[in-house]
C-alpha atoms as a printed R data frame, in Angstrom:
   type eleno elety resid chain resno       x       y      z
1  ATOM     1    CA   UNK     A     1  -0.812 -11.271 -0.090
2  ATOM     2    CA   UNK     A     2  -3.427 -13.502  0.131
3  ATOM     3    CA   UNK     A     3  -6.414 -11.775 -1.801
4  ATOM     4    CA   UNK     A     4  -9.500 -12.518  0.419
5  ATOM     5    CA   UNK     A     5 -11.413  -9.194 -0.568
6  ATOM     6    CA   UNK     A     6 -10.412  -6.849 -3.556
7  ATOM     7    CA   UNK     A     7  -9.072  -4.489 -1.232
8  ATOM     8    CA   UNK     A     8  -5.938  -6.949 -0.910
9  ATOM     9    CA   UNK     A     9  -5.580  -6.765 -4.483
10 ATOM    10    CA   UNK     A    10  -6.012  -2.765 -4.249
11 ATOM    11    CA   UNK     A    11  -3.460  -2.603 -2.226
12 ATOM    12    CA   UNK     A    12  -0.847  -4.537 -3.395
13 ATOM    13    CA   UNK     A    13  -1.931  -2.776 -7.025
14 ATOM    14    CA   UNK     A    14  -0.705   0.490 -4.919
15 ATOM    15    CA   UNK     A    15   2.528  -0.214 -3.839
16 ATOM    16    CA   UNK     A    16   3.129  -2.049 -7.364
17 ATOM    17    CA   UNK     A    17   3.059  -5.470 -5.810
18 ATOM    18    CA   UNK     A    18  -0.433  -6.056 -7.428
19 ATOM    19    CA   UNK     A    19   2.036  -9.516 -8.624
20 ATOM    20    CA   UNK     A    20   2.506 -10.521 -5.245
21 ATOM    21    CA   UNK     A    21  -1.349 -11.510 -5.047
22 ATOM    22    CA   UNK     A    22  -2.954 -14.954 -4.638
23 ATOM    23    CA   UNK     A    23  -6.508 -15.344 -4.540
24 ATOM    24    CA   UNK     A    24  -7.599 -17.642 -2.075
25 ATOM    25    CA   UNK     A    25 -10.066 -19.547 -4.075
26 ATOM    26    CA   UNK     A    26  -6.986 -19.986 -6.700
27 ATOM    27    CA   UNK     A    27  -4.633 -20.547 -4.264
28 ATOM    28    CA   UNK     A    28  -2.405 -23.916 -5.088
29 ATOM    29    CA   UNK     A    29   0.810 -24.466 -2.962
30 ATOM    30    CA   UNK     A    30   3.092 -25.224 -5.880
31 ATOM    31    CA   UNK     A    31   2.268 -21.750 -7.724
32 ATOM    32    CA   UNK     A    32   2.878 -19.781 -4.080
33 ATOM    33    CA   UNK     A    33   6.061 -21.335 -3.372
34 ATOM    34    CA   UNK     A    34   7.394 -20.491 -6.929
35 ATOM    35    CA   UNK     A    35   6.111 -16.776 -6.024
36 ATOM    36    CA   UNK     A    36   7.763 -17.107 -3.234
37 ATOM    37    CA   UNK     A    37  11.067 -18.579 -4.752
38 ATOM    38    CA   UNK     A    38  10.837 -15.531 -7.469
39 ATOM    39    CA   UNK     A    39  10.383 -12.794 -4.587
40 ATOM    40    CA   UNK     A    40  13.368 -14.208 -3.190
41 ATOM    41    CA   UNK     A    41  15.602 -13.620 -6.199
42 ATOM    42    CA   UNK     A    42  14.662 -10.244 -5.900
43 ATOM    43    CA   UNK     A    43  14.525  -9.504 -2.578
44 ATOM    44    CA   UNK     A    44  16.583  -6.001 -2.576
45 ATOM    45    CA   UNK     A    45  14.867  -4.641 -5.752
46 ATOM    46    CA   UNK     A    46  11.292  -5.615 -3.990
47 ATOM    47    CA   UNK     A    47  12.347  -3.555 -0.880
48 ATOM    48    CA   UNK     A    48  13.647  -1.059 -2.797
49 ATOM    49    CA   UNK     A    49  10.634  -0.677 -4.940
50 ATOM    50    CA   UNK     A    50   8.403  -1.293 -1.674
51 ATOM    51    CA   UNK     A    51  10.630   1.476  0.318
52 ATOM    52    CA   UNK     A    52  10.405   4.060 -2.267
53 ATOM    53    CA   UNK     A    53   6.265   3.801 -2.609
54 ATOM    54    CA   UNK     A    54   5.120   3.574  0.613
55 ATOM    55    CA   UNK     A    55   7.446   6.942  1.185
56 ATOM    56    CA   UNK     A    56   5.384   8.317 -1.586
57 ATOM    57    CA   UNK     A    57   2.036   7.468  0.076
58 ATOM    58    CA   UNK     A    58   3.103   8.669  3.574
59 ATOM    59    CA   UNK     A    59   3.993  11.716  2.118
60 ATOM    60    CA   UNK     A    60   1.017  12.561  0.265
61 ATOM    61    CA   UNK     A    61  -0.765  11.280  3.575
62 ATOM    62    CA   UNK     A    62   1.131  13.829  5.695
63 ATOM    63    CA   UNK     A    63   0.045  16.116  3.110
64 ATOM    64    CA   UNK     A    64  -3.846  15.358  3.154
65 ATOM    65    CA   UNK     A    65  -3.617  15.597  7.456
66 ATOM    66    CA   UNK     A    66  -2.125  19.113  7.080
67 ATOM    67    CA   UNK     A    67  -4.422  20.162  4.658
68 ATOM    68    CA   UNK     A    68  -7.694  18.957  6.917
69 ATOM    69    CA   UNK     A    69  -5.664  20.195 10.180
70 ATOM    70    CA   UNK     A    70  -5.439  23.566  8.831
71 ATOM    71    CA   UNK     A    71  -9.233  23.801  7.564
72 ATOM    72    CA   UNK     A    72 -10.284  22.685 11.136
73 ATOM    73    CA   UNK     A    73  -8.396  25.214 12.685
74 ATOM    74    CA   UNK     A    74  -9.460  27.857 10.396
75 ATOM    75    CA   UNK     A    75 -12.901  26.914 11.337
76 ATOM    76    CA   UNK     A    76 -12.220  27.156 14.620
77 ATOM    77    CA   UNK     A    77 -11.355  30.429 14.342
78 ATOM    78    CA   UNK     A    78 -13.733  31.506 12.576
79 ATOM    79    CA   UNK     A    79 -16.093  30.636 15.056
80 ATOM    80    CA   UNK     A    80 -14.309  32.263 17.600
81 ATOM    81    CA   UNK     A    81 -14.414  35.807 16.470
């Protein structure tokens, strides 16, 4: 990830990849292509590790939706009686 705003680095920091990160006004080809070289090399443990958190988040973002979904719809009720 190319870190052009914190958020990139927030991000990456969430799915444990905070590593990953390059900030553009650091950014110097040889250190990026050694990244690069490194993520290689551990290609299946990175997806792994990648698959396993972003499951996590969709989950507790599934969650969050049913929670709000259900307080709208209560409301709605409510206001129908």
């Amino acid at each position: 990830m190319l870190e052009y705003q914190p958020k990139c680095r927030d991000y990456m920091a969430s799915i444990t990849h905070e590593d990953a990160t390059v900030r553009t006004d650091q950014f110097r080809a040889e250190f990026v292509w050694e990244m690069l070289s490194a993520c290689e090399k551990r290609r299946e443990e990175m997806i792994n590790t990648l698959w396993r958190h972003i499951s996590e988040l969709k989950l507790r973002q599934s969650t969050a939706a049913t929670y709000v979904a259900n307080s709208v719809f209560a409301i709605d009720e409510r206001s129908n009686e």
